[in-house]
N, C-alpha and C positions, 0 to 999 in steps of 0.2 A: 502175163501168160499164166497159166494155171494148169494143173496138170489133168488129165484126159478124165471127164464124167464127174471134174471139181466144177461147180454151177455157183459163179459171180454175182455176189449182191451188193449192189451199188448204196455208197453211202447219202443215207438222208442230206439234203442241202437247207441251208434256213434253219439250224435247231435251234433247241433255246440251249447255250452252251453254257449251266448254272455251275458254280463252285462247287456243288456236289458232284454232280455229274464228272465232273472235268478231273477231280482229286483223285475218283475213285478209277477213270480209266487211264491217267497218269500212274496211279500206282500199280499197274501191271506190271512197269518193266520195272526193273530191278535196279537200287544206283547204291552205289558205297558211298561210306560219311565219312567226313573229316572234321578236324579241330582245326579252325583257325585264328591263332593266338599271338600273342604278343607283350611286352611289358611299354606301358604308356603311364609314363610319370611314374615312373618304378613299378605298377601296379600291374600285373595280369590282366588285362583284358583277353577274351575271345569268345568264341560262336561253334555252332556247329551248322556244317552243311551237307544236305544229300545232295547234291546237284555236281560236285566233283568230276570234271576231267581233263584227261592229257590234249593239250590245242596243236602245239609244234613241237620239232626238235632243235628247228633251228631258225629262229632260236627260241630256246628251249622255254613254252609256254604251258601253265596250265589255269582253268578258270574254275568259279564254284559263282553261283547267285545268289543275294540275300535281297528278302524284304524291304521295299524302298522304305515300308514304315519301321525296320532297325532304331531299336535305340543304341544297339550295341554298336553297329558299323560306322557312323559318325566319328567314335569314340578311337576304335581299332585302325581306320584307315590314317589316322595321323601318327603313327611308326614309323619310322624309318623301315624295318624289316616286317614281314608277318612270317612265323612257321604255321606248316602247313603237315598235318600229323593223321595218316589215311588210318585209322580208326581199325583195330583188330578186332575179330570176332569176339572177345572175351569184353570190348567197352561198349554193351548194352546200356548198362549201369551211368559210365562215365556220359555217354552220349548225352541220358534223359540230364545229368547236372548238369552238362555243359548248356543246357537249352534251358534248366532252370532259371532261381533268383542269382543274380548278378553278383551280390557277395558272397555266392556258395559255390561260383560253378569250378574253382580250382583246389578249395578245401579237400587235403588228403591225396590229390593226386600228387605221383613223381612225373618232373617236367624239368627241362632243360630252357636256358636262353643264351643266345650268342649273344656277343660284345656289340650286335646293331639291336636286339631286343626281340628277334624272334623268337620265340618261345613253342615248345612240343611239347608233346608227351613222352616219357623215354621209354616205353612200349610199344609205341605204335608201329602200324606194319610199314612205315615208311613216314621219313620224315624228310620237308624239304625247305630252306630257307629262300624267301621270295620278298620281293617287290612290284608293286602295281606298276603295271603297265599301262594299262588304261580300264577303262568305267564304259559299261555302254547302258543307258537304260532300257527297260525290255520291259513297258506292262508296268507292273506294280513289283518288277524285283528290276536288280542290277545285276548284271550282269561285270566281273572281275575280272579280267586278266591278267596273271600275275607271272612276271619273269623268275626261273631260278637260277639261284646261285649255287646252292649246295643241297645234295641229297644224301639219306642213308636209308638204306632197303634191308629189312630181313628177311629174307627168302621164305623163314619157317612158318610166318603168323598167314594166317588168312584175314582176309578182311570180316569186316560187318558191314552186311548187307542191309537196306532198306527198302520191304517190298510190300506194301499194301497194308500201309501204316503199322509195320511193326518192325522190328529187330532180326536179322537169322543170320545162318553162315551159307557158305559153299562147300560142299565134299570136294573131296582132293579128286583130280582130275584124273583119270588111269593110265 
């Protein structure tokens, strides 16, 4: 339905739906990133994802997609735990390392890890200890499901936003 003297244009069928095309009208909407990390073999592994969100409460699910061609996800899904660290407006910075080379992306950061090996950021706007639930393929990503066990929320941080291949925040709502 549309509202009165709004004039409906129907979408093309058949396009050629190219990697560009598709990136660029994907990145209209807007999605917050997270760190998701770990210690495998004593060692920090993790990623970062814009694809991040809440699935259930109950019980209590949330998912994020990676790359089937990951070389990092092979490595991280053999944890026992993954932390899951929803990225505050101020980790621009931290985002682009985390997505860099593999033995830089935790240099310098402060991070925490539980007694299973999930590992966060101890800034982040919210952190939360998980386990996979299940894997679905989708495409050329996978799609994650991950159970939680433990959360901690700081009311005060805003997130970091990802919208049309860059970095920004959200104003505080009135």
């Amino acid at each position: 339905m549309t509202p009165a003297g709004d004039r409906t244009i129907p979408l093309a069928t058949n396009q050629d739906l190219d990697e560009s095309r598709l990136r660029e009208a994907f990145g209209v909407f807007p999605s917050g990133v997270v760190a998701v990390a770990a210690l495998v073999d004593d060692e920090p592994v993790g990623l970062a994802a814009s694809s991040f969100t809440s699935v259930s409460l109950e019980p209590p699910l949330v998912s994020f997609s990676v790359a089937s061609t990951s070389r990092t996800w092979p490595t991280l899904k053999r944890a026992d735990h993954l932390g899951v660290t929803i990225l505050a407006d101020h980790h621009g910075d931290v985002c682009r390392q985390l997505a860099g080379p593999v033995a830089d992306r935790f240099e310098g950061l402060l991070c925490s890890a539980t007694d299973d090996g999930a590992l966060t950021l101890d800034d982040g706007a919210a952190r939360f200890d998980c386990t996979i639930h299940s894997e679905v393929e989708a495409g050329d990503h996978v799609i994650v499901l991950l159970k939680l066990h433990a959360v901690e929320h700081r009311s005060k941080s805003m997130p970091l936003v990802f919208h049309r291949s860059g970095f920004g925040s959200l104003s505080e709502s009135a």
